[in-house]
C-alpha positions in Angstrom: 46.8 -137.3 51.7 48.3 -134.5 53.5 48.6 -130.9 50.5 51.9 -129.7 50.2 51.0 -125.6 49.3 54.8 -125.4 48.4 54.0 -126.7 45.4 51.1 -124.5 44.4 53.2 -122.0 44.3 54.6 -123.3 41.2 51.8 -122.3 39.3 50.4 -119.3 40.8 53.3 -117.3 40.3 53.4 -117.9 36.5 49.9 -117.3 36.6 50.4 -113.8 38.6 53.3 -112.8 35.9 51.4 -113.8 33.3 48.1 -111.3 34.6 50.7 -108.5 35.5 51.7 -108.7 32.1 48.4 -108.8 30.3 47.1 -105.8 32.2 50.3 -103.5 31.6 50.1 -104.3 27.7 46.2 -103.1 28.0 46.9 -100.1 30.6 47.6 -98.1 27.1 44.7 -99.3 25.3 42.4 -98.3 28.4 43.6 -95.0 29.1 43.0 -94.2 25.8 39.9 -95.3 25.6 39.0 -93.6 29.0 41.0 -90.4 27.6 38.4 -90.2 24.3 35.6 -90.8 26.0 36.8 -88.2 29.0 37.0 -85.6 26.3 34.2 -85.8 24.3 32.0 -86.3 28.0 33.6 -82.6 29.1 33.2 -81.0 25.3 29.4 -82.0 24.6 28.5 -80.3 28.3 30.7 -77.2 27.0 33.5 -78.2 29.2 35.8 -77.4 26.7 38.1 -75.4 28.7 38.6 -78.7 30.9 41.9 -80.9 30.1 41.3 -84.4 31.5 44.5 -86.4 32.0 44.3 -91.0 32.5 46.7 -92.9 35.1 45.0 -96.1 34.3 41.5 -95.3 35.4 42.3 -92.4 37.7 41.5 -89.2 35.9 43.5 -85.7 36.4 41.4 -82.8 35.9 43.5 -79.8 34.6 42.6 -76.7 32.7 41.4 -73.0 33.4 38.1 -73.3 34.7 36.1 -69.5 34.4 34.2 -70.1 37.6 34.5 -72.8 41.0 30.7 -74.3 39.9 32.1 -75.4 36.2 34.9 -77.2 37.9 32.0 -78.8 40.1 30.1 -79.8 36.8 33.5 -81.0 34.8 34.1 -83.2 38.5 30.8 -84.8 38.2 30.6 -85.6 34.9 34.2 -87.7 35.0 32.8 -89.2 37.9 29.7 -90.6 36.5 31.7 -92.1 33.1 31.9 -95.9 32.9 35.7 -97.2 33.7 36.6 -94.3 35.8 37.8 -94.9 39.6 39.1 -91.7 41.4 39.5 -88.1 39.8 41.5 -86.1 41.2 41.1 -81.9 40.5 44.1 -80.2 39.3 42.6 -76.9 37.7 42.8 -73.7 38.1 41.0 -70.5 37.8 41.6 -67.8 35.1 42.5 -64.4 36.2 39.9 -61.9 37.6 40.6 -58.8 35.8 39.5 -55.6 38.1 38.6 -53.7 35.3 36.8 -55.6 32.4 38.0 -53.8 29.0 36.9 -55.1 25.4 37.6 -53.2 22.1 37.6 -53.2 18.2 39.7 -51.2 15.9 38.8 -50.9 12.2 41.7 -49.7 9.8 41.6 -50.1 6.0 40.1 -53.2 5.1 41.5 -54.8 8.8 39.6 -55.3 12.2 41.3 -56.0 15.3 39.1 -57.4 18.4 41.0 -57.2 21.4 40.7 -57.0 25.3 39.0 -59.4 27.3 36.6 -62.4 27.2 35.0 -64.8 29.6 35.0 -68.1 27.6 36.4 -69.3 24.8 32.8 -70.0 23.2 32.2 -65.9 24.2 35.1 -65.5 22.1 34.0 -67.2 19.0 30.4 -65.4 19.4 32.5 -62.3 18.9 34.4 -63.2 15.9 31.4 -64.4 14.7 29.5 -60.9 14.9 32.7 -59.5 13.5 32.8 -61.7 10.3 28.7 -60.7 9.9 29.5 -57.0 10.0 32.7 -57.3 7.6 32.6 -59.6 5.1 35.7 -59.9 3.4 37.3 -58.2 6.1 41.0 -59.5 7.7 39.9 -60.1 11.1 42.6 -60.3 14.2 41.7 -61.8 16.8 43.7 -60.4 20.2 41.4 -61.3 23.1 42.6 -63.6 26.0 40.3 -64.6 29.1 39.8 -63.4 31.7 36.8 -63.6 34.7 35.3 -60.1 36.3 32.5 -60.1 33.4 30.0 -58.0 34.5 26.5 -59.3 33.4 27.8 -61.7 30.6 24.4 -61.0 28.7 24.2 -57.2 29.0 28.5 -57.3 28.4 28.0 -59.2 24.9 25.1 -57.4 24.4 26.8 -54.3 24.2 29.7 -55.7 22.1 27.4 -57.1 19.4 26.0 -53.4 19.1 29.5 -51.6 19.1 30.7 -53.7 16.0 27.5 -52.8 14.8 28.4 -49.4 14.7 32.0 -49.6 14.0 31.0 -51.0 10.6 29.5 -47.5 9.7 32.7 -45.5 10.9 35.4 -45.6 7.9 38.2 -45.5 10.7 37.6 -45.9 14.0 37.4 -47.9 17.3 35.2 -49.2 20.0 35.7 -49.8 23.3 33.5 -51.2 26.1 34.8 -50.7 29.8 32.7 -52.5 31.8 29.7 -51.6 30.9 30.5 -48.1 29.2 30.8 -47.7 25.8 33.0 -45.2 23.7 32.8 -44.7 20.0 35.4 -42.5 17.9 36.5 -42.2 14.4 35.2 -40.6 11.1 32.1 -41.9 9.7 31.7 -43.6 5.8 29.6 -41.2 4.9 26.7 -38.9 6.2 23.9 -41.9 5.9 26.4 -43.7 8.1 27.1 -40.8 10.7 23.6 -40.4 11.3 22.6 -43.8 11.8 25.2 -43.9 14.1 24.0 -40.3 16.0 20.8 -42.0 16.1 21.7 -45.4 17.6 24.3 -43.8 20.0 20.9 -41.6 21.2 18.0 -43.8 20.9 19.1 -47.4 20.2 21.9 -48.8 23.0 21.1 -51.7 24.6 19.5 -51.9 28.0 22.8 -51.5 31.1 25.3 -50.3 28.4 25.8 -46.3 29.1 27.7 -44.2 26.8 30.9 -42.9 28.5 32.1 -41.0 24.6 30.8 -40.1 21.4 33.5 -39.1 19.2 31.8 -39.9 15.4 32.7 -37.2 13.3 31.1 -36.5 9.6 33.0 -37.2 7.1 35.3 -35.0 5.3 34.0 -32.8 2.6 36.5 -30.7 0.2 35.8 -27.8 -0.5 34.3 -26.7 2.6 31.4 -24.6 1.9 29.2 -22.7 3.8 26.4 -20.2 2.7 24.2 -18.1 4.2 21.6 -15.5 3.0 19.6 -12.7 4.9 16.7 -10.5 3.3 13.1 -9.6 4.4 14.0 -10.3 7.8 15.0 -14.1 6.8 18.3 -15.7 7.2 18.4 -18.7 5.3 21.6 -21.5 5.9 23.1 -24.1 3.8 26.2 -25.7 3.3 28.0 -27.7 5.7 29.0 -27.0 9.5 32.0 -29.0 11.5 29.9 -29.6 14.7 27.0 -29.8 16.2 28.1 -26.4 19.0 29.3 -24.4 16.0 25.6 -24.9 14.9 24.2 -24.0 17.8 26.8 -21.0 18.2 25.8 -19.5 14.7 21.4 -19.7 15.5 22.7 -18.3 19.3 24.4 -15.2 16.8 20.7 -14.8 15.1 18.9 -14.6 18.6 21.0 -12.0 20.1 21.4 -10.4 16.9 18.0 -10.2 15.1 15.5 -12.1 17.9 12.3 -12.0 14.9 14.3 -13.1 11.9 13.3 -16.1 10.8 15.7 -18.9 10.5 16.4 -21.4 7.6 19.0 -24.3 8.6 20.0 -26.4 5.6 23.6 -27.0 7.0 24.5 -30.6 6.7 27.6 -32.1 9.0 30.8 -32.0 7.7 34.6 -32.3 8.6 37.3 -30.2 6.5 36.5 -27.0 7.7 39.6 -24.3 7.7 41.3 -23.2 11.5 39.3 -20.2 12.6 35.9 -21.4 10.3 33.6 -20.6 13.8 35.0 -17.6 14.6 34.3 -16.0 11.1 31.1 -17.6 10.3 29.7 -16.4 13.7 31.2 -12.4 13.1 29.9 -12.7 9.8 26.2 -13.7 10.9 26.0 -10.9 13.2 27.2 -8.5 10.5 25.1 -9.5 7.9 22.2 -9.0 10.1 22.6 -5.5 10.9 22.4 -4.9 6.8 19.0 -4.3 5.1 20.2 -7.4 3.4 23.5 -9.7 2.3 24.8 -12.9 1.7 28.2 -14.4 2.3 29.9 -17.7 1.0 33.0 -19.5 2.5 34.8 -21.8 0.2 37.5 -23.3 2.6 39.9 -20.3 3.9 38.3 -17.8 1.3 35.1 -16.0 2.5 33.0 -13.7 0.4 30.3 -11.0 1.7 27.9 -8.9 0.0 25.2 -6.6 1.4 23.5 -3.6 1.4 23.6 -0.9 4.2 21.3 1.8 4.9 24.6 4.7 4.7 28.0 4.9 4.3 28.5 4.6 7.6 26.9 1.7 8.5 28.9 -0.1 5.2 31.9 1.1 6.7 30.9 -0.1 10.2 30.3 -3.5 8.8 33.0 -3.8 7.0 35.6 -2.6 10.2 33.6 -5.0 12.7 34.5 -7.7 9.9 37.8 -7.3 9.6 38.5 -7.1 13.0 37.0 -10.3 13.4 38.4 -12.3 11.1 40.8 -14.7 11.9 44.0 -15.0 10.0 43.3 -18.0 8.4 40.5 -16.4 6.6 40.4 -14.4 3.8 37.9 -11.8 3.2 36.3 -10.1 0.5 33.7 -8.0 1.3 31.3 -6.0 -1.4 29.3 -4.1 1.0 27.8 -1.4 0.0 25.1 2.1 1.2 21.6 1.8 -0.7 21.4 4.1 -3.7 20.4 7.8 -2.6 17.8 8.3 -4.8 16.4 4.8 -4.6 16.1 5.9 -0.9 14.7 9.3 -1.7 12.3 8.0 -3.6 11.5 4.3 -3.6 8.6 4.2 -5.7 10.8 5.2 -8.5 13.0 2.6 -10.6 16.2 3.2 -12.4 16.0 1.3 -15.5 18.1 -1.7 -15.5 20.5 -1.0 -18.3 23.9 -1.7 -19.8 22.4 -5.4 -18.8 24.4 -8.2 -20.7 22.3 -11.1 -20.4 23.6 -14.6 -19.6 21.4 -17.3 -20.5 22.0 -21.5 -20.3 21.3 -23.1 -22.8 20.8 -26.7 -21.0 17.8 -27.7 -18.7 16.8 -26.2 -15.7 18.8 -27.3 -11.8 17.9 -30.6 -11.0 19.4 -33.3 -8.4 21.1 -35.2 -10.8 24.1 -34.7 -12.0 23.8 -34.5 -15.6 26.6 -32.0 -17.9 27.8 -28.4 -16.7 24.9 -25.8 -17.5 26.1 -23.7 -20.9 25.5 -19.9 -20.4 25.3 -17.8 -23.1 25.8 -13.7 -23.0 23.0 -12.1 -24.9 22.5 -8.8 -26.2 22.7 -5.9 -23.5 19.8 -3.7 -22.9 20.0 0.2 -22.8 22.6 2.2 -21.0 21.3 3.8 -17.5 21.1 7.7 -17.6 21.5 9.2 -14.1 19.1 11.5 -13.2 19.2 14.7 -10.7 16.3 14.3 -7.8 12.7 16.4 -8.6 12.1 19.3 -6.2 8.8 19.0 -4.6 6.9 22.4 -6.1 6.7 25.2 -3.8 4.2 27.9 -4.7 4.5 27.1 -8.9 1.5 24.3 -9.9 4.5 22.7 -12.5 6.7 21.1 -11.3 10.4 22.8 -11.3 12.6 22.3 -14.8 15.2 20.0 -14.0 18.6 21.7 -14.6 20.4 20.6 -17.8 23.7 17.5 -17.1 26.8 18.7 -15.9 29.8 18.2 -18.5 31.1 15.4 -15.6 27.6 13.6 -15.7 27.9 14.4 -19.4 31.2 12.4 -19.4 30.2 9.9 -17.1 27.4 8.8 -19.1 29.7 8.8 -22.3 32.1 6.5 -20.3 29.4 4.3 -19.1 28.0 4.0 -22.6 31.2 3.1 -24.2 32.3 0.6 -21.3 28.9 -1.1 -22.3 29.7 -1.1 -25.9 32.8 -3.3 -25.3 30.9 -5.5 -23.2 28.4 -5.7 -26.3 30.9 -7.2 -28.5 31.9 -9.7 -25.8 28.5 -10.7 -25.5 27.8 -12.0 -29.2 30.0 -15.1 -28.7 30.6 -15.4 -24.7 29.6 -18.4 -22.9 29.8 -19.6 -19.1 29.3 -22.8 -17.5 28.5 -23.5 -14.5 27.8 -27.2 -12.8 24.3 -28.1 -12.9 22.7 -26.9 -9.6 25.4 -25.3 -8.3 27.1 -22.2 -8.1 30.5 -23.5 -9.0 32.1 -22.3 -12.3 33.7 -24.6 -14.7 37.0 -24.0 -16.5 35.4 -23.6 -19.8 34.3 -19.9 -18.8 37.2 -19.3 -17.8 38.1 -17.3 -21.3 34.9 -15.5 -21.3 35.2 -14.1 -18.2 38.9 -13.3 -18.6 37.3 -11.1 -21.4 34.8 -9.7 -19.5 37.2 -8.7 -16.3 39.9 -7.4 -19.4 36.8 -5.2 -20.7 35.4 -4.3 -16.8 39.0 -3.3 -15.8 38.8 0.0 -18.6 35.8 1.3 -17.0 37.5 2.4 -13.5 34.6 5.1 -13.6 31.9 2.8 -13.3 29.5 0.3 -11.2 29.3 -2.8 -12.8 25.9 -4.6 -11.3 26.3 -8.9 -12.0 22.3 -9.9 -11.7 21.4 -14.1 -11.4 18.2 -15.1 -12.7 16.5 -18.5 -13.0 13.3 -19.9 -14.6 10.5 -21.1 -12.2 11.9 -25.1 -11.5 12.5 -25.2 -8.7 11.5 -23.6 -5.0 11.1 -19.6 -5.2 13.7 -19.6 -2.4 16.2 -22.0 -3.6 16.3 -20.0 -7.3 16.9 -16.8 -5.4 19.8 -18.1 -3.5 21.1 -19.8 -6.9 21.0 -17.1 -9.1 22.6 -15.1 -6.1 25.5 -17.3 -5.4 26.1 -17.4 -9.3 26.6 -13.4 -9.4 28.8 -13.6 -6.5 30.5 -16.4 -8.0 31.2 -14.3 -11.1 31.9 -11.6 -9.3 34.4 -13.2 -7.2 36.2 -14.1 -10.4 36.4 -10.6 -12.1 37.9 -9.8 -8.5 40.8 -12.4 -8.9 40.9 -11.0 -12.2 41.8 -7.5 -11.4 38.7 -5.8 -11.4 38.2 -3.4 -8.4 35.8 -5.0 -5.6 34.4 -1.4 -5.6 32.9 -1.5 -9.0 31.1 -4.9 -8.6 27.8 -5.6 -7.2 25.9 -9.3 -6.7 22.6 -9.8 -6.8 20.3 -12.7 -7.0 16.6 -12.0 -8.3 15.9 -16.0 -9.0 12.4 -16.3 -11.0 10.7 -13.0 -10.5 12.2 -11.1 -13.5 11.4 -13.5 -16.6 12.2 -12.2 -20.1 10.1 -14.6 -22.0 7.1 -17.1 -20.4 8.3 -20.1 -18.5 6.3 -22.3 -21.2 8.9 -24.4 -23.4 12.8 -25.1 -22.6 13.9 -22.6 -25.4 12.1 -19.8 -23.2 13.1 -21.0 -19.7 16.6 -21.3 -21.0 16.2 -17.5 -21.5 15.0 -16.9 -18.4 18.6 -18.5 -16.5 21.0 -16.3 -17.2 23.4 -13.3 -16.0 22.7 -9.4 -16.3 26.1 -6.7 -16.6 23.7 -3.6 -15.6 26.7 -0.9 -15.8 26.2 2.7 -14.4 28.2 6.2 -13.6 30.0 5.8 -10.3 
């Protein structure tokens, strides 16, 4: 029987429809399933940059690929995944940047991370470090991609340590160009500055170079500085705004006093007042050419005290620091010729009289911070009596009869005697505190000494010497330069008071003058106090 095909047609063209059909209701199905399994292929090999894209079973690779050989790898693995026929590459590159720049800012309780990255995994690495080295931080995250890396390791390498120490700086930033680093801002506190001094010097990674160190100290208020000179020893402490103005003040000793021997307790600090170097350096090199002195700068106020072999080396010292200072400073100088007849004669003593003693009643300096030391004025000792120089004898064996007072040393004596009497009575209930350690004078002295000035301003006829002494806690050296710094301190105040600079002298004899053994805390408390010695002008 001869086959009509006609009539096959009648049921291979339903049959055709029908398959057409069944295979466009499942294309959706399929390129789902293809797209799922696409994506997780491209994200487990950490091609998650890659954006795969179905028509049917062909694949359409888009996305911004970092580098030509991870659009090789993101190729192959599509290829190789069951269901796929053709994929075609779509993707791009991201931008080379020519210059690679990365940095950090860290204001308040907010970090910003911004600049450049060369993945998006790099990028989370980062925030990750950032989270680590602020916890509880806001962190901002600004970066966008970019290629032009150089050395990916070294480059995150050298990020990981610059949030590192960012976290020390209370403001600042970081920035990495390339492969240079720059630090700036003001550090949380000194631990902080010099861990980050040290790391900047001894601790960046391998291929990072530092291109700027900018970490300042932190700021201190009041800006102090201190410095002492006697026995051929100049002795620092305080604080000092850089590390050149440090070296600019030892460079003063050198070329000043080459065999004095040098003492540096400064620690770094920021706060100083406009023209600080200028008169810290003039006063070094004044202070120097004395037989001895000591100056303190609080801030813009600047104290000095010395002696001078004559009056014209005083005056010199004083003219040189004047024309010296800068504006910004103020100056108050107490420098003053060695006695004549301690010069004459320097085996012989004048008593130390008129002496109103000033004794604590609290335990000796420690480095705690416990209550202000209570100072209480004692008794004073005997008036000082001037006396005329002894002739050497000539032909006589005796020695020659001194000649009898003058009625002005008469008076003067008088005067100097009753200017000590009114200290006296000040002296039964007086009391001064001072902060414990320290120098610094707290307000609850404030009416004793306003007594003291009131009683120092009716002797215009006579020297009025403030003496510091200390028990033996403590170094030797550091209770010289306490009890020193407390006379000036004093005297300083009778100053702002009214009393004449002229009639005031400072000085600091620390432990070496006890008045009672250093064996219980009743008899070291009388052994830290202040001496009035007052004398005939």
């Amino acid at each position: 029987m001869k086959c009509n095909w006609r009539r096959w047609l009648w049921g291979i063209i339903p049959i055709l429809i029908l398959s057409w059909v069944a295979v466009q209701a499942e294309r959706g199905r399929i390129e789902h399933d293809l797209a799922e399994r696409a994506r997780q292929a491209l994200s487990q090999s950490g091609a998650s940059w890659a954006v795969p894209a179905l028509n049917g079973r062909d694949v359409i690779l888009g996305g911004r690929a970092w580098d030509e050989s991870d659009v090789g790898k993101a190729m192959e693995i599509l290829r190789n995944l069951w269901g796929v026929r053709i994929v075609e590459n779509k993707t791009e590159l991201i931008e080379k940047a020519d210059k690679y720049i990365w940095l950090a800012t860290r204001r308040n309780n907010r970090i910003r991370v911004m600049g450049l990255a060369p993945s998006v995994a790099t990028k989370q690495a980062i925030l990750g470090v950032t989270k680590a080295n602020f916890p509880g931080y806001e962190v901002v995250d600004r970066m966008t991609l970019a290629r032009g890396v150089p050395s990916a390791d070294t480059w995150l390498a050298g990020v990981s340590f610059a949030l590192k120490q960012l976290a020390s700086l209370k403001r600042g930033d970081v920035r990495l160009d390339d492969l240079g680093l720059s630090v700036t801002g003001e550090a949380e506190d000194l631990a902080g500055y010099r861990l980050v001094k040290s790391a900047l010097l001894n601790s960046v990674p391998k291929g990072i170079r530092i291109i700027t160190d900018q970490v300042t100290p932190p700021v201190v208020s009041p800006f102090t500085w201190t410095v002492q000179f006697s026995e051929g020893r100049i002795a620092f402490s305080g604080y000092v705004p850089s590390e050149s103005a440090r070296a600019e003040l030892l460079s003063a000793v050198k070329a000043t006093a080459p065999a004095a021997a040098v003492i540096d307790q400064m620690e770094p600090g920021e706060g100083a007042p406009q023209g600080w170097a200028a008169a810290a350096v003039a006063t070094v090199r004044e202070l120097l050419r004395l037989e001895s002195g000591s100056a303190e700068m609080k801030d813009g106020a600047l104290a000095v005290s010395g002696i001078s072999s004559d009056d014209a080396a005083a005056e010199a010292a004083r003219s040189a620091l004047r024309a010296a200072m800068p504006a910004t400073i103020k100056l108050a100088d107490q420098i003053r010729p060695r006695e004549p007849r301690r010069a004459a004669v320097p085996e012989l003593r004048p008593p130390e009289t008129g002496a109103t003693a000033v004794s604590p009643t609290g335990p000796a300096p420690l480095p705690q911070t416990p209550p202000p030391q209570d100072v209480v004025l004692s008794p004073p000792l005997p008036v000082a009596t001037p006396q005329p120089a002894v002739a050497p004898p000539t032909v006589a064996v005796q020695p020659a009869t001194p000649p009898a007072p003058s009625p002005s040393e008469v008076k003067a004596k008088a005067e100097a005697r009753a200017c000590q009497d009114r200290l006296a009575e000040l002296a039964k209930a007086g009391r001064i505190l001072f902060e414990r350690a320290s120098a610094e004078l707290n307000e609850a002295s404030f009416a004793t000494l306003g007594r003291l000035a009131d009683a120092a301003k009716s002797c215009p006829g006579a020297i009025i010497q403030i003496e510091g002494h200390t028990d033996i806690e403590g170094a030797p050296e550091y209770n010289q330069q306490l009890s020193l710094r407390r006379a000036q301190a004093v005297a300083s105040y009778l100053v702002r008071a009214g009393v004449s600079a002229k009639q005031l002298e400072a000085v600091g004899h620390g432990e070496r003058r006890p008045v009672a053994p250093n064996d219980t805390s009743e008899n070291m408390a009388k052994n830290r106090r202040i001496e009035f010695a007052v004398r005939p002008m």
